[in-house]
NUDREN-995062 format. One line per 3 residues: their letters; for each residue x, y, z of N, C-alpha, C. Coordinates in nm, 2 decimals. Layout:
residues N
A) X/Y/Z/X/Y/Z/X/Y/Z  ...
end
This chain:
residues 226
XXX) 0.08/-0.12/0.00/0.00/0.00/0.00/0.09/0.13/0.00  0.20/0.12/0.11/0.30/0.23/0.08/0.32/0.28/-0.06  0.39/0.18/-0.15/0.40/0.21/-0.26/0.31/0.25/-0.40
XXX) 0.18/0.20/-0.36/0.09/0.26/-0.37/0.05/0.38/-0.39  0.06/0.47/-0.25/0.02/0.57/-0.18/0.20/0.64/-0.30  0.25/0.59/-0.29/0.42/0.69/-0.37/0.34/0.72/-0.47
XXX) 0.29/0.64/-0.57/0.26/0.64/-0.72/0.16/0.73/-0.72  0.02/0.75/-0.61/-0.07/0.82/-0.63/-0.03/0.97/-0.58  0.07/0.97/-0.50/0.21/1.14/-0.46/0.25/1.21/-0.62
XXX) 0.29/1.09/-0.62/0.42/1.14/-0.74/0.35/1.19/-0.87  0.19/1.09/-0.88/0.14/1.10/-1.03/0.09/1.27/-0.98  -0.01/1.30/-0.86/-0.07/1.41/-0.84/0.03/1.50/-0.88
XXX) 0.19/1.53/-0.82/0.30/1.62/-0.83/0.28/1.66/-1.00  0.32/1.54/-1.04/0.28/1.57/-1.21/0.17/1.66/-1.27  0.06/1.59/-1.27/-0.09/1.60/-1.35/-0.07/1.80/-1.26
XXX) -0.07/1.78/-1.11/-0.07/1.93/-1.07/0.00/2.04/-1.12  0.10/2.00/-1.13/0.25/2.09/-1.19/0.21/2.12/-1.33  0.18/1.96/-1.42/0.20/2.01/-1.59/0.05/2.02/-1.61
XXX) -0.04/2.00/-1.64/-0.16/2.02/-1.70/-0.16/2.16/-1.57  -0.15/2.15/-1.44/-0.17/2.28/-1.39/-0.11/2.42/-1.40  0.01/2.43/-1.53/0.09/2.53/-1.59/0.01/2.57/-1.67
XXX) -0.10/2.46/-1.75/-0.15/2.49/-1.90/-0.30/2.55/-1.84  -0.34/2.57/-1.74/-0.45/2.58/-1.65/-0.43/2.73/-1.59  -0.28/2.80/-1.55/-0.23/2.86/-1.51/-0.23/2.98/-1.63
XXX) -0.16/2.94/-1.70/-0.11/3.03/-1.85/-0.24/3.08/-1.86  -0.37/2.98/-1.90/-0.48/3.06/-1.92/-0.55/3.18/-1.88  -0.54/3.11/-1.69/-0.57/3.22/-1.60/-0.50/3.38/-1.61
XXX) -0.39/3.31/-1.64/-0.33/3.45/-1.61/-0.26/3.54/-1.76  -0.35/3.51/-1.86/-0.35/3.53/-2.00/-0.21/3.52/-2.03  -0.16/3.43/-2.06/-0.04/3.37/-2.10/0.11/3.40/-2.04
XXX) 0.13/3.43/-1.91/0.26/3.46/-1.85/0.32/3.34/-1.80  0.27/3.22/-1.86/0.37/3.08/-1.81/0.44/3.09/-1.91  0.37/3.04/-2.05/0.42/3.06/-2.19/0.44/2.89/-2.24
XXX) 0.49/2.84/-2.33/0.53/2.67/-2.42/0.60/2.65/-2.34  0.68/2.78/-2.33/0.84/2.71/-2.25/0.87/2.67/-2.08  0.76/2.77/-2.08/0.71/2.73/-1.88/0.62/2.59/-1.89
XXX) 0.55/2.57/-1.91/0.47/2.48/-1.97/0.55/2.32/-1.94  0.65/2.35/-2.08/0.68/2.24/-2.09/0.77/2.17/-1.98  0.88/2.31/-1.92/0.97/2.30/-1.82/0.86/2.24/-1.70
XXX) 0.76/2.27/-1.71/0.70/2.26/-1.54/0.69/2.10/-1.58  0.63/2.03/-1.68/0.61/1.90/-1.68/0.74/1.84/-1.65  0.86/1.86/-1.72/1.01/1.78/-1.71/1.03/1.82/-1.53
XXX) 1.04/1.94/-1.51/1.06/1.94/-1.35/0.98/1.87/-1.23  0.79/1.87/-1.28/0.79/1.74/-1.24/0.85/1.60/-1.23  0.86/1.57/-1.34/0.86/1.47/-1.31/0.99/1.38/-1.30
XXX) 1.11/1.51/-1.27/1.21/1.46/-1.23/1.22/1.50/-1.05  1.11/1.59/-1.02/1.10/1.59/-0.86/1.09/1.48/-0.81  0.98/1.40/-0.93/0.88/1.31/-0.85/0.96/1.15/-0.89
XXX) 1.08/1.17/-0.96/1.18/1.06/-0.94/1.26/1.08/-0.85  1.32/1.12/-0.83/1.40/1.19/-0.68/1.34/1.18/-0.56  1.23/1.19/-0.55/1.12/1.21/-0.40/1.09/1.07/-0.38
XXX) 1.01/0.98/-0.53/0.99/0.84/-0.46/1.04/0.74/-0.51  1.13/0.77/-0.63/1.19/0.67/-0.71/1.26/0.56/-0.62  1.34/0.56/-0.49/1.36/0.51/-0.44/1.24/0.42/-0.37
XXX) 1.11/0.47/-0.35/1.00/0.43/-0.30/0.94/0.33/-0.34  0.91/0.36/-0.47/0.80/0.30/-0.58/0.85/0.25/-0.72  0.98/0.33/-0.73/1.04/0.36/-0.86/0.99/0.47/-0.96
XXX) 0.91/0.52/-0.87/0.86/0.65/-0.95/0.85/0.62/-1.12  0.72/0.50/-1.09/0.67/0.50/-1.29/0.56/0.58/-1.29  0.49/0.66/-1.24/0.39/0.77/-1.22/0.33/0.76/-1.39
XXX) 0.34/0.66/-1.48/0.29/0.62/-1.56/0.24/0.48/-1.61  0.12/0.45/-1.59/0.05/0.30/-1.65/0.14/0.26/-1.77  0.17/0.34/-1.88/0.23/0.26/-2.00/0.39/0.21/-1.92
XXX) 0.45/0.29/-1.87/0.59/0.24/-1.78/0.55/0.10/-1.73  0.43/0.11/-1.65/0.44/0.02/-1.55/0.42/-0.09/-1.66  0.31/-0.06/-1.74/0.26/-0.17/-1.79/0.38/-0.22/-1.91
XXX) 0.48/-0.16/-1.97/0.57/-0.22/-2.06/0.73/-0.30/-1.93  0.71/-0.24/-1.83/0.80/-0.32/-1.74/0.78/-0.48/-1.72  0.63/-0.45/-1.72/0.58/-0.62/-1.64/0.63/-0.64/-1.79
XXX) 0.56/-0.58/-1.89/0.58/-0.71/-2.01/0.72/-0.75/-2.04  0.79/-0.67/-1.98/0.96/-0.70/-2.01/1.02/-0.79/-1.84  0.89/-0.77/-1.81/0.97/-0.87/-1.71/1.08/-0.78/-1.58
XXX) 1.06/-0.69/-1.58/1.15/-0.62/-1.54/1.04/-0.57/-1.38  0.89/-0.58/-1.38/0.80/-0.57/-1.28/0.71/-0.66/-1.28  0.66/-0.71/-1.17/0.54/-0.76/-1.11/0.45/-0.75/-1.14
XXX) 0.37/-0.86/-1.23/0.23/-0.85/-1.29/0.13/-0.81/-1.14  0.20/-0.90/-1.06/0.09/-0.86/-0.92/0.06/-0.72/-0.91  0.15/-0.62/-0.95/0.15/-0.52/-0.86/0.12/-0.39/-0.97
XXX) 0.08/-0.48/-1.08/0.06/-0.36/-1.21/-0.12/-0.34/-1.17  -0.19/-0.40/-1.13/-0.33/-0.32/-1.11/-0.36/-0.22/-0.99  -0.26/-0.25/-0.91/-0.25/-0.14/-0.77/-0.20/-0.01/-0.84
XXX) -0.06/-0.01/-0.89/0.00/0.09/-0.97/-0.08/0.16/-1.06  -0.13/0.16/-1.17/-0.20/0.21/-1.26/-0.36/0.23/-1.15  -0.40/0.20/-1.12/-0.49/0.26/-1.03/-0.49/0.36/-0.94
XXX) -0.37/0.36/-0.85/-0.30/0.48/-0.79/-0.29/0.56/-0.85  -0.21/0.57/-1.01/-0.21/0.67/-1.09/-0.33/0.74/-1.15  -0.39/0.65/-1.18/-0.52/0.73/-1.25/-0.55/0.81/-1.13
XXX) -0.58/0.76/-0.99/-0.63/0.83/-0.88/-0.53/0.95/-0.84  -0.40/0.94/-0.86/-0.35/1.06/-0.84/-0.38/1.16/-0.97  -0.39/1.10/-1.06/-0.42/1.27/-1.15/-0.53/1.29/-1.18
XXX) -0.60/1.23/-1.15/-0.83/1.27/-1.11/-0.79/1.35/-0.96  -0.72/1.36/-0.87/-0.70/1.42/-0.77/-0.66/1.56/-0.79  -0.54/1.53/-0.90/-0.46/1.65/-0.92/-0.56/1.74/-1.00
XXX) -0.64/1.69/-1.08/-0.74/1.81/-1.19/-0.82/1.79/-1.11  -0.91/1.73/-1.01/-1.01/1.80/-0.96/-0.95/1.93/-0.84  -0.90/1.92/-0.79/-0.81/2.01/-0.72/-0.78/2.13/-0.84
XXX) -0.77/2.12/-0.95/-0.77/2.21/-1.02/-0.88/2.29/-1.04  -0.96/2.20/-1.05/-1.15/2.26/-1.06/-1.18/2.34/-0.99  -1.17/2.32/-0.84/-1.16/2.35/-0.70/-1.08/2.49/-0.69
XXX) -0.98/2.51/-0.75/-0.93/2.58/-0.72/-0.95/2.74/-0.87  -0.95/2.67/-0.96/-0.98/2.79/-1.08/-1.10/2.76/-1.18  -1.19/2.64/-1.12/-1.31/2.64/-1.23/-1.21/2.57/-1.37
XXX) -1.34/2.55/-1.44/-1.30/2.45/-1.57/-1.24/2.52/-1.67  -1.13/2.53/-1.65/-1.04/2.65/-1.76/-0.92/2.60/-1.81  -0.94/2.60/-1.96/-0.86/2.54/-2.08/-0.90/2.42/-2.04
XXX) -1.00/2.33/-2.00/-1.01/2.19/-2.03/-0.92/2.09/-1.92  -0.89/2.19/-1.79/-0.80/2.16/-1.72/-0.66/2.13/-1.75  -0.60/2.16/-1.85/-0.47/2.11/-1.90/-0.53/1.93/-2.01
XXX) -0.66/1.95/-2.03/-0.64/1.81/-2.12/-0.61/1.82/-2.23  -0.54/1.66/-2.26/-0.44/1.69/-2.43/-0.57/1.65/-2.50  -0.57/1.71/-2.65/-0.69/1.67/-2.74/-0.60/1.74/-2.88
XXX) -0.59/1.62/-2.97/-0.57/1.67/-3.09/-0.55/1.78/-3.15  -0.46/1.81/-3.24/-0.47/1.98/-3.31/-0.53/1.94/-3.41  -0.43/1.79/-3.50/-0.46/1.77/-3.59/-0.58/1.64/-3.60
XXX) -0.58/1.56/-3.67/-0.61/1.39/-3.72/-0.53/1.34/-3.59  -0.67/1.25/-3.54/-0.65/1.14/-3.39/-0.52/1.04/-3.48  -0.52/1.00/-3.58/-0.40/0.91/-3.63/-0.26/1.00/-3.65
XXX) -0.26/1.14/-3.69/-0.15/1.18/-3.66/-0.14/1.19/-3.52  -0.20/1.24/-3.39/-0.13/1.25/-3.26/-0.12/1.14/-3.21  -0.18/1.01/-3.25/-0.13/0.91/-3.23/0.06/0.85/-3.23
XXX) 0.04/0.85/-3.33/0.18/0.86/-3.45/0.28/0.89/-3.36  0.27/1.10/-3.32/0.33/1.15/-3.28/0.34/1.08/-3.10  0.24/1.08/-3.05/0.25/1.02/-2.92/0.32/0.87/-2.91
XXX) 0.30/0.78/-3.01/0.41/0.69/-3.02/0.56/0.69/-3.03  0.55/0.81/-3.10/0.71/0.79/-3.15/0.77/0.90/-3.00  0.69/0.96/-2.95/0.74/1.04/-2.86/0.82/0.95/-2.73
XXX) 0.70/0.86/-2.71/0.71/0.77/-2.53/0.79/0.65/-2.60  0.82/0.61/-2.74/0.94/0.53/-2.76/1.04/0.58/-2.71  1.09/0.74/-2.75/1.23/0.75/-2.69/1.22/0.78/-2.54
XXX) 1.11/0.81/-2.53/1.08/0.82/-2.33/1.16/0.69/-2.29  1.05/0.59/-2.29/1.08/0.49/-2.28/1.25/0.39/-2.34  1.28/0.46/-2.40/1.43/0.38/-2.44/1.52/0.46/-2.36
XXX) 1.48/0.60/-2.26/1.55/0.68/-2.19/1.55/0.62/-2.06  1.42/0.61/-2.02/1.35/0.51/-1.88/1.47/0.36/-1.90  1.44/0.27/-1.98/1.53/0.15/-2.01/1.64/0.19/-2.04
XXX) 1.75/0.25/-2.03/1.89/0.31/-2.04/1.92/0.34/-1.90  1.82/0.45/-1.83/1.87/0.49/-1.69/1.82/0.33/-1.58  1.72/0.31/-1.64/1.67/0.22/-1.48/1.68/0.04/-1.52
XXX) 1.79/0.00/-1.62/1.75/-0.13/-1.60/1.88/-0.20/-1.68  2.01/-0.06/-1.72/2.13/-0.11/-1.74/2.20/-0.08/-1.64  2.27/-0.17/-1.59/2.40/-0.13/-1.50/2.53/-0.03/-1.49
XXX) 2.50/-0.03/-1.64/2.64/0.05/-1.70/2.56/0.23/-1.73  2.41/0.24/-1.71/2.41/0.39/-1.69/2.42/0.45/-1.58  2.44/0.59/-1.59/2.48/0.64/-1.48/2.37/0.64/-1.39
XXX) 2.35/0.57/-1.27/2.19/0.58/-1.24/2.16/0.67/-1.13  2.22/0.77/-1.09/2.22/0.95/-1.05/2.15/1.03/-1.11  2.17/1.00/-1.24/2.12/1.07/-1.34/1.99/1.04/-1.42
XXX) 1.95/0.95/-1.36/1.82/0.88/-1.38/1.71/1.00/-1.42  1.73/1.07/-1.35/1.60/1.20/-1.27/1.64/1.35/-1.39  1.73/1.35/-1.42/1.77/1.43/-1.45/1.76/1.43/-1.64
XXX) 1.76/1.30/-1.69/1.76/1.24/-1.79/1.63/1.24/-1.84  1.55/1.17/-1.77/1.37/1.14/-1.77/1.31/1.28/-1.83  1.37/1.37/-1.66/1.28/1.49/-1.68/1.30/1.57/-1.80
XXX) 1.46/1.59/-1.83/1.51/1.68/-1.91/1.43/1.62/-2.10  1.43/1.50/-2.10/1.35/1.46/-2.22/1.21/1.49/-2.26  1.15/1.45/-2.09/1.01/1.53/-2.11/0.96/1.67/-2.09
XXX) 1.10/1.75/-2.07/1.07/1.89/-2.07/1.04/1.91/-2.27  1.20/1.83/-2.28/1.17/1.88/-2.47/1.07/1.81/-2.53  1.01/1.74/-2.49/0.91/1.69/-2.59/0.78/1.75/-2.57
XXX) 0.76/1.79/-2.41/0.63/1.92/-2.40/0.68/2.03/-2.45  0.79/2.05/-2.48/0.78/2.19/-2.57/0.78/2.18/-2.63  0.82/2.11/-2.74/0.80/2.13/-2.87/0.67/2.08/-2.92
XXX) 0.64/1.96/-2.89/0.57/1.87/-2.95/0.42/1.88/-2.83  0.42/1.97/-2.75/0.28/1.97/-2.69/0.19/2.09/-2.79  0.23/2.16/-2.86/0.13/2.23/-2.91/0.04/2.14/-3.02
XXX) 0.09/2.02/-3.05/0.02/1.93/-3.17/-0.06/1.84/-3.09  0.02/1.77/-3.01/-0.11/1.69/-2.98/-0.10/1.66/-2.80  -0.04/1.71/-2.74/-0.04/1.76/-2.63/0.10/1.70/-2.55
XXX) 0.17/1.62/-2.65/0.29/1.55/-2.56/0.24/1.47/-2.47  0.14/1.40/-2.42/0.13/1.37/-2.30/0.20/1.27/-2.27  0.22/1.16/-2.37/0.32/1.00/-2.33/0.33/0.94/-2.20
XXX) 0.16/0.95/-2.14/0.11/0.90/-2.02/-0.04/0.89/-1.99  -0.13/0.77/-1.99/-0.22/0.77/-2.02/-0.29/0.81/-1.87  -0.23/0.84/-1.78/-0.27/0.89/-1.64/-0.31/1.06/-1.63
XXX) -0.16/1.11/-1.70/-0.18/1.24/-1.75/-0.26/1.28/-1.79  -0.32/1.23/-1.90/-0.44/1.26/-2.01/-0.57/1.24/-1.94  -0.60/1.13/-1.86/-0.76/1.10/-1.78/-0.80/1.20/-1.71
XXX) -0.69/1.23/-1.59/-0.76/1.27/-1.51/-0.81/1.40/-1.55  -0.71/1.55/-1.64/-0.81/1.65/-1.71/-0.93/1.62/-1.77  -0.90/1.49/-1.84/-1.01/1.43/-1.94/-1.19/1.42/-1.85
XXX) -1.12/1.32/-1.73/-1.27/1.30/-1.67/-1.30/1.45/-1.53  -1.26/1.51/-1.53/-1.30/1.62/-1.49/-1.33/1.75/-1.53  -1.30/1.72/-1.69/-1.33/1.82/-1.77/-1.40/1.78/-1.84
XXX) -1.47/1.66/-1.86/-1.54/1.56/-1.96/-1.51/1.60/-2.10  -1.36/1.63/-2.15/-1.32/1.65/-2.25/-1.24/1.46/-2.32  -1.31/1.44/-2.39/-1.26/1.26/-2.40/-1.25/1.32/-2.54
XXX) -1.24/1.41/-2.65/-1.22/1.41/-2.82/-1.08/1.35/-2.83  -1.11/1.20/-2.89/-0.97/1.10/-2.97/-0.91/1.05/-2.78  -0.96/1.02/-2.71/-0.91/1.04/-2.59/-0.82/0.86/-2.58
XXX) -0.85/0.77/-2.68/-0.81/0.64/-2.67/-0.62/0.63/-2.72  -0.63/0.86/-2.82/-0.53/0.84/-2.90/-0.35/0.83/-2.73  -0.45/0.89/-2.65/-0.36/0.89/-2.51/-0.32/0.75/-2.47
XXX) -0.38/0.64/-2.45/-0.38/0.54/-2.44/-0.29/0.46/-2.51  -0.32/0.43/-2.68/-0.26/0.34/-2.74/-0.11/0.40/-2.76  -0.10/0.52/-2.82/0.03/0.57/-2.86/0.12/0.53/-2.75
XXX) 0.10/0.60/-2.64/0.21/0.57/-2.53/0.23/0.46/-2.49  0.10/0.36/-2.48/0.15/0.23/-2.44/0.23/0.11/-2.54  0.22/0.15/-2.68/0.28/0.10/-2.77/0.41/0.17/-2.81
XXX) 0.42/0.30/-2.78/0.58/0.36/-2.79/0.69/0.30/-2.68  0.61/0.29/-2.56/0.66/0.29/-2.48/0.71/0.10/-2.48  0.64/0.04/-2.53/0.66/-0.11/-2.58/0.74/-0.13/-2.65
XXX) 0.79/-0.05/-2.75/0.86/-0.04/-2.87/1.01/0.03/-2.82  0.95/0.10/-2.75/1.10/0.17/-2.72/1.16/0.09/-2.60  1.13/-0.01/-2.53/1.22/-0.10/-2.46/1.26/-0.18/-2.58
XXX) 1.17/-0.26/-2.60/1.21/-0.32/-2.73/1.38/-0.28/-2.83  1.34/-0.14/-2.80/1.48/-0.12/-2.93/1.58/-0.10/-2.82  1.61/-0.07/-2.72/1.70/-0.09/-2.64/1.76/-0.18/-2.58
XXX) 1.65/-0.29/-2.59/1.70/-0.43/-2.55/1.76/-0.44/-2.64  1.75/-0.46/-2.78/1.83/-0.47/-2.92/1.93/-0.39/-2.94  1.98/-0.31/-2.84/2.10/-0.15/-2.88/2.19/-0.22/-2.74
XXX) 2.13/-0.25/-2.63/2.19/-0.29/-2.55/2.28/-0.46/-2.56  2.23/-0.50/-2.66/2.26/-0.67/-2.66/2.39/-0.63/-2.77  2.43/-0.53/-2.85/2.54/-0.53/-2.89/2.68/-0.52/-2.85
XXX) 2.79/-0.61/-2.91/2.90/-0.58/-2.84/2.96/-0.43/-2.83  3.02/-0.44/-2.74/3.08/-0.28/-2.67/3.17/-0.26/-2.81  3.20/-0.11/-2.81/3.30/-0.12/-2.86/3.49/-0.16/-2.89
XXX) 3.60/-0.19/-2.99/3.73/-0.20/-2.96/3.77/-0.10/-2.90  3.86/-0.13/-2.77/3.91/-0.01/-2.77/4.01/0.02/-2.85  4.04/0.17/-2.87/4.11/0.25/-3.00/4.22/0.33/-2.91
XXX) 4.34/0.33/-2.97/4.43/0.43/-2.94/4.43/0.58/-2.97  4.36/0.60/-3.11/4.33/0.70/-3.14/4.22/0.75/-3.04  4.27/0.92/-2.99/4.19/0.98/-2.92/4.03/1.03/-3.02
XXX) 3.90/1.00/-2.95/3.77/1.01/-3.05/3.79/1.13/-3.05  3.70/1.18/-3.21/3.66/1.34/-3.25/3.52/1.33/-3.27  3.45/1.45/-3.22/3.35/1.43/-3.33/3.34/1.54/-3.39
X) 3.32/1.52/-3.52/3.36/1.66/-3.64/3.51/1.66/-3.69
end
């Protein structure tokens, strides 16, 4: 249950901070801005690896959790507690948002700019490299694993900036509900779901394949690049 109670901490920290930046900017006619925005989600959610990663492992995302079991790397037991916590921490975190500013911008929910198959697309290919960042820091021996937090976050700052004005960046199906069911905003809402859980499937996948290569010779020549 402890761990539990981490996932449902760490997911609120999240869903509060990043959908509550995009909730924020509205209120206050745009003085957060893309770039606050996106920074607030990456500083989440490298707080919220540092605070419980030790705890829970800080996956404050269903597709994490759920491509770990499939890799074997987590506990089928413990994947319906996990993804339950989470959903319940970011239904916490947006209704606390309700609570506190009324239903404004949709609560931070992601919803298509373009075609539900392009933000699909894009949410796949996004939580692949999440995910092959996650499997680099948390499940090789040879990465730096300090930098675990710093790595995570700093990926999902760039990918909410750049890539949240299209289709919201979310590359977390936790992220995406809880605005969703408190804003009753669901338009393409399944494209949250499948993209991340299959990027994020795919991008262990290619790591396991990047990782199973031999190291390289060592060289006398000092490396360049350029």
């Amino acid at each position: 249950m402890r761990r539990y109670a981490a996932e449902f901490v760490g997911t609120f920290l999240l869903v509060f901070a990043g959908p509550g930046a995009v909730v924020v900017n509205e209120v206050s006619g745009g003085s957060v801005g893309s770039l606050g925005i996106g920074l607030s989600f990456g500083l989440a959610v490298m707080a919220a690896i540092y605070s419980i990663g030790h705890l829970s492992g800080a996956h404050i995302n269903p597709a994490v959790t759920v491509t770990f079991a499939l890799t074997r790397h987590f506990p089928w037991s413990l994947v319906p507690g996990y993804v339950v916590a989470q959903l319940a921490g970011a239904c916490a975190a947006s209704a606390t948002h309700l609570l506190l500013f009324g239903d404004v911008a949709s609560l931070g929910a992601t919803v298509p700019s373009g075609s539900p198959l392009q933000a699909t697309l894009l949410e796949l290919i996004l939580t692949l490299f999440l995910m092959f960042v996650v499997s680099a820091v948390a499940t090789d021996v040879r990465a730096v694993g300090g930098a675990a937090a710093i790595a995570i976050g700093g990926y999902v700052a760039l990918a909410a900036t750049f890539a949240g004005p299209i289709a919201g960046a979310s590359m977390n199906p936790a992220r995406s509900f809880g605005p969703a069911l408190m804003s009753g905003t669901w338009s393409a809402h399944w494209t949250y779901w499948i993209g991340p859980v299959l990027g994020a499937t795919l991008g262990t996948l290619l790591y396991r394949y990047v990782r199973a290569a031999s190291p390289p010779e060592p060289d006398t020549k000092p490396a360049k690049i350029g």
